[in-house]
N, C-alpha and C positions, 0 to 999 in steps of 0.2 A: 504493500500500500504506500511504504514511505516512495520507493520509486518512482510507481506510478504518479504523485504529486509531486517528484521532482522533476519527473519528462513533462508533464502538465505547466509545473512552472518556467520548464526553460522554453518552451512550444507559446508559452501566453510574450516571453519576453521577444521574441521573434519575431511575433503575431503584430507585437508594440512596434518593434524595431521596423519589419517591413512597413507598417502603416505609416510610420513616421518619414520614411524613407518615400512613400508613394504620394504623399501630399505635395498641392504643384510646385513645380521647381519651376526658377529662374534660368533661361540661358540667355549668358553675355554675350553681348558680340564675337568675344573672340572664340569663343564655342559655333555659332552661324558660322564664323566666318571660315572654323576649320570643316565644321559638315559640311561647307559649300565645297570645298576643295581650296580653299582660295584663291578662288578663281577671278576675283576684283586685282591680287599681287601677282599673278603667274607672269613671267619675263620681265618681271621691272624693279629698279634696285631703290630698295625699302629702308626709306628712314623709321624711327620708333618714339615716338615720345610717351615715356611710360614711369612707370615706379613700383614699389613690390604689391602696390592693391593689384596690379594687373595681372591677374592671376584666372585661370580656370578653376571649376569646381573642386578641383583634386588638386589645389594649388602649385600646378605647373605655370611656370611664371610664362609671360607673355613673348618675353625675352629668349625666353628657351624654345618656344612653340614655332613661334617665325622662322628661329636660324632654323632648325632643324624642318622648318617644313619642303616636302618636295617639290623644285620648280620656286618657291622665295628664295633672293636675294637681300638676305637683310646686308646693310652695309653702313650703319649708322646710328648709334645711339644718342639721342637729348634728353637730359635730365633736367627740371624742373626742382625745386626746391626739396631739398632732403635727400635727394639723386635717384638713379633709376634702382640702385639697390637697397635706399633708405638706409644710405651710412654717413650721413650727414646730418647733425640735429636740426632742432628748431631754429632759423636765423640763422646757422649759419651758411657760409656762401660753397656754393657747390666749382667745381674745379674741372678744366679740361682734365680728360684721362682716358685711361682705356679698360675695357670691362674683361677682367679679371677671367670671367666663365670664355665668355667667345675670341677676346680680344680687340672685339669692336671699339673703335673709337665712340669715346663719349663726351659730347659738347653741352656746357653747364647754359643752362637757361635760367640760374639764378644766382647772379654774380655783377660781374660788370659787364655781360649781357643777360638784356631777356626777352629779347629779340632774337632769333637764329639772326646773325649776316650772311649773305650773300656767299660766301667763302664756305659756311657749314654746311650751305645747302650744296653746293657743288656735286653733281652726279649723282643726284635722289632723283626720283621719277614721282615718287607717292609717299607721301606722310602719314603714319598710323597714328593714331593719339588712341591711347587705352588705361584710363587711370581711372580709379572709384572718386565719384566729386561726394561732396555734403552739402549742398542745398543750399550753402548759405553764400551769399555775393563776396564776403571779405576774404573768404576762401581762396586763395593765388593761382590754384591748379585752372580754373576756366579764365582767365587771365591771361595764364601763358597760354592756352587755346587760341584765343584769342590772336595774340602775339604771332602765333606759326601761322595762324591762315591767312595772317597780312604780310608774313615773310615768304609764303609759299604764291600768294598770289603774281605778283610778276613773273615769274618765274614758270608760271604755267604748270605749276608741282601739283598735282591733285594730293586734298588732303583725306583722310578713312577716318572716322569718329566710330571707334568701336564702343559699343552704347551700354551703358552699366546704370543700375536701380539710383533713384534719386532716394537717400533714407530717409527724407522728410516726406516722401510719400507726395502723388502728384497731383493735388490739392491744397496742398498749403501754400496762401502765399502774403506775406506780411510784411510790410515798409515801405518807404515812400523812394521815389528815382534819385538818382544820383543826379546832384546838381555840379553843376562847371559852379567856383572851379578846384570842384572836390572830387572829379576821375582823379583815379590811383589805382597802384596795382593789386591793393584790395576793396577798390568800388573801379572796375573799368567802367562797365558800360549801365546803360539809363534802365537800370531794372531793379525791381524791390527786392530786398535783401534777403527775405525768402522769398524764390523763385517759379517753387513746383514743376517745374520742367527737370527731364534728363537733360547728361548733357549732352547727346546728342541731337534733343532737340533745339536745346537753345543754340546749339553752332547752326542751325536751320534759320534760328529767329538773329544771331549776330552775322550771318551774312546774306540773310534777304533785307532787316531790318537797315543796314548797312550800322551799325553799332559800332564796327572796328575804326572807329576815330577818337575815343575816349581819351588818348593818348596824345593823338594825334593832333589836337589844337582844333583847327577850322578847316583843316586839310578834307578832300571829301573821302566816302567810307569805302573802302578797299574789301573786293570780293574775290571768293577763291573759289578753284573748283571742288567741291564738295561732296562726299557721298558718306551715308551713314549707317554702318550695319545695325540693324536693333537686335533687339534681346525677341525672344520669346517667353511666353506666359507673364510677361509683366504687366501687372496693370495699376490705375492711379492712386488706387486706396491702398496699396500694399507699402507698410513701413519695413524696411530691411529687416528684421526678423520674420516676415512672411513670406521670401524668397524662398529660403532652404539656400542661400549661398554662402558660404563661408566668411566672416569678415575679416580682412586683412587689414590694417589699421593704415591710412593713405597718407600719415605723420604721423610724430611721436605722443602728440598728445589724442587723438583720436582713439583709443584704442579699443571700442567696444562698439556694435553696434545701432547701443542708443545714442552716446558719444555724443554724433552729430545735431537731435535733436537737444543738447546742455550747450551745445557749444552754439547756435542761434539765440540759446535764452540769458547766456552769459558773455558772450564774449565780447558783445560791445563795453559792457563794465570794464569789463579785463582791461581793457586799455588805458586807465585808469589808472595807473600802477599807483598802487601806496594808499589806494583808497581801499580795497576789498579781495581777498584772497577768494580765490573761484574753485582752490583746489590743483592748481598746476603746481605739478612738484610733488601731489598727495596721491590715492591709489584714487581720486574719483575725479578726473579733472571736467571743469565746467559745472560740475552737481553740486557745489557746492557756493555758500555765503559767507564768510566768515571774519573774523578781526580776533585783535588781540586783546581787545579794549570794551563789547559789547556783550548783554547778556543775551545769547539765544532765546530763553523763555520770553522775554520780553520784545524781541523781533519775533518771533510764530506768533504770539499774540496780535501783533501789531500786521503782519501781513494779513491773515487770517480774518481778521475784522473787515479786511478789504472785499471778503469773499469772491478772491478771482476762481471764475468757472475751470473745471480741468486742471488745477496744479494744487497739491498738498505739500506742507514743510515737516519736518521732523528735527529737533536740535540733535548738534554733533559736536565735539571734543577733537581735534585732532591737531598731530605732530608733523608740519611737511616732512618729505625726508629730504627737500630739493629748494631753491629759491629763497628769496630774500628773509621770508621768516621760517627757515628753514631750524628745525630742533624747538620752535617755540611753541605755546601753548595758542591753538586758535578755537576761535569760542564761534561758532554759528551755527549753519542749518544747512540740510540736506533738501531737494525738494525733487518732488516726482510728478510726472502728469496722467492724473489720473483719469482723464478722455481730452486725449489729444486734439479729436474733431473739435473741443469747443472749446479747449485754453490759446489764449493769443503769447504764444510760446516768445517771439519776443518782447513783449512788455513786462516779462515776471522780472528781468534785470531794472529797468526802471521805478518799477513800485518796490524795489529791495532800494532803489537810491534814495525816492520818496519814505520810506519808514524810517531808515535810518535817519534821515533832516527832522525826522520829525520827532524820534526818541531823543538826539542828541546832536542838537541845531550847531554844537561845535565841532561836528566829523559829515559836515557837510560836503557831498563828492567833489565839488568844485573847485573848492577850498580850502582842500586840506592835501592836495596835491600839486605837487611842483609845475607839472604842465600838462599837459591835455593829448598825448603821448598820438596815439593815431585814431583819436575816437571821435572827431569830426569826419575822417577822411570815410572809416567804416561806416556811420551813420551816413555820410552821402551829402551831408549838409551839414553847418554849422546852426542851424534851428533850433532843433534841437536841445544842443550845450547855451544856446543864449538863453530860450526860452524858458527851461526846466529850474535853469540857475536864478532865475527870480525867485518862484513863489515853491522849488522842488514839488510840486504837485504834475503827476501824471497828468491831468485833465489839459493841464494849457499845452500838451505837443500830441495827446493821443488824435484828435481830428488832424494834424499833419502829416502823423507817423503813418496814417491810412488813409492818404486822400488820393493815394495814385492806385491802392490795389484793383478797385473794378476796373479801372482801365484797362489795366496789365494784363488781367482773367480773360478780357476779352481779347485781346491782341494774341496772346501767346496760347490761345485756342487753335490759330491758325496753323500754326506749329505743331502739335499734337500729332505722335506718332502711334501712341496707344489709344 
């Protein structure tokens, strides 16, 4: 009898396992684009702009799939911020070199260029781009996108967007257009900060919308030839844990899944330095609120009163092991979204600025930091930091923060490959 209920139990764990395993999956692009045969690269020598998200379901790296595929001529790597192996931290600057695995040359797109020149492209025929994006405009990785299909355009370089899940899911879209003259290389182009687009579709909407001038000044918008493999089984309501794909962290601080929806809801604070620790440096970067100087109970109190729909807080204790207050004791809050569909994921950072001015009118954001580090450039607009710094009440910038989303929803419908 004991047998029998042990074949029973390992028979039910299998029964789990297959089931678990048969729910629908995500294919990337670079999954299409090898069941196709690759038949879009066959006789033509293949640049790559990738980094280690670029990966298939069995995390074979992108980089290994093309050299070795039959009839591709990979012949050039470009590494984007962090490098194409992700052995480069955060900020720092990525370095000409050669990739170690194949020996391909590797040219830095995050340095003192981040522009390919003229000289890197040399003897490419077709640019791949394959790297996991996160949703959020401040993000650099669609940036450098950006960047290659205005370097590729002259040149008559067809560029490939192999197309990976947006984890905010392809509904959400939150923040107001980047205004001149706050383009930068984390607000290029005139779109809200969350975006709800892959990014294969938004390279649809930055080179029909002609977008690729962000940069650019007054110059007019520069278009490439473009083609973009999609995914299959994806659809808009799916946040990256409904995939079934494996998450490779696309930087160092990204490292989870959710990840990318803390880091939309914090990270414009973050730039901030010296006003409120988010967690970077801690095991939960983005998920967190925190100082050294404030009583948790009395911040969950005070957000809470606010009753924002879809986000809860919990108070937390924790010791960075990394960063400025790195060994010390930080006193804040944890917070989770408990229905995504109806928390407005970026204003939870705002109304943590607003409690704060309002518990302790002398640790006010504004004011109690040296300088304003990149958080006009991220927000798109200096609005914002003017606006907020009066009365710290959310209410006088939230009709701003939202006054371009319907537009967007409609425009970037057009686009829409799912």
């Amino acid at each position: 009898m004991r047998k029998l209920f042990i074949v029973l139990a390992v028979l039910a764990g299998l029964s789990y396992w297959d089931s678990a395993c048969a729910r629908t999956v995500v294919k990337p692009g670079i999954e299409v684009l090898r069941e196709g045969g690759f038949k879009e690269l066959k006789g033509k020598r293949v640049g790559l702009v990738t980094n280690p998200s670029g990966v298939d379901r069995h995390l074979n790296s992108t980089i290994d799939i093309l050299y070795n595929a039959p009839g591709v001529e990979l012949v050039a790597l470009y590494g984007p911020e962090h490098g194409v192996r992700g052995d480069v931290y955060a900020g720092g600057k990525v370095a000409d070199t050669r990739d170690e695995a194949t020996g391909l040359p590797v040219y830095s797109l995050y340095g003192a260029t981040r522009r390919p020149t003229q000289e890197m492209l040399e003897g490419i025929d077709v640019m791949v781009y394959d790297i996991q994006d996160v949703g959020a405009r401040s993000y650099t990785f669609i940036s450098t996108l950006g960047l290659v299909m205005e370097a590729c355009a002259p040149k008559g370089i067809e560029v490939i967007v192999l197309d990976r899940p947006n984890p905010l899911g392809g509904n959400k879209i939150e923040g107001c257009y980047v205004e001149q003259p706050f383009n930068s290389f984390v607000s290029q182009y005139r779109i809200p900060y969350v975006y709800g687009m892959t990014v294969g579709e938004l390279a649809f909407m930055i080179n029909e919308e002609g977008l690729n001038r962000g940069q650019l000044g007054n110059q007019e918008p520069v278009r490439c030839k473009l083609t973009v493999i999609p995914m299959e089984g994806w659809e808009r309501d799916m946040l990256y844990e409904d995939t079934g794909l494996p998450w490779v962290l696309p930087s160092p601080n990204i490292p989870f899944k959710e990840t990318p929806l803390y880091y939309a809801a914090a990270g414009i604070c973050g730039e901030l330095y010296g006003f409120m620790d988010i967690g970077i440096g801690y095991t939960l970067p983005f998920q967190l609120f925190g100082a050294t100087w404030l009583d948790p109970e009395k911040l969950k109190a005070r957000l809470e009163s606010y009753d924002l729909p879809g986000v809860a807080f919990r108070t937390i204790w924790y010791k960075p092991i990394a960063g400025s207050r790195k060994g010390q004791l930080v006193k804040g809050l944890q917070y989770f979204f408990t229905d995504y569909e109806k928390a407005r994921v970026t204003e939870t950072q705002f109304y943590v600025m607003q409690a704060v001015a309002e518990l302790y009118p002398d640790k006010k954001a504004f004011e109690i930091i040296s300088g304003y580090g990149l958080f006009d450039k991220v927000c798109g607009t200096d609005y914002v930091r003017k606006e907020f710094s009066k009365r710290y009440k959310v209410a006088d910038i939230k009709d701003y923060w939202r006054k371009d989303e319907a537009a967007f929803r409609e425009l970037s419908q057009k686009y829409h490959i799912y």
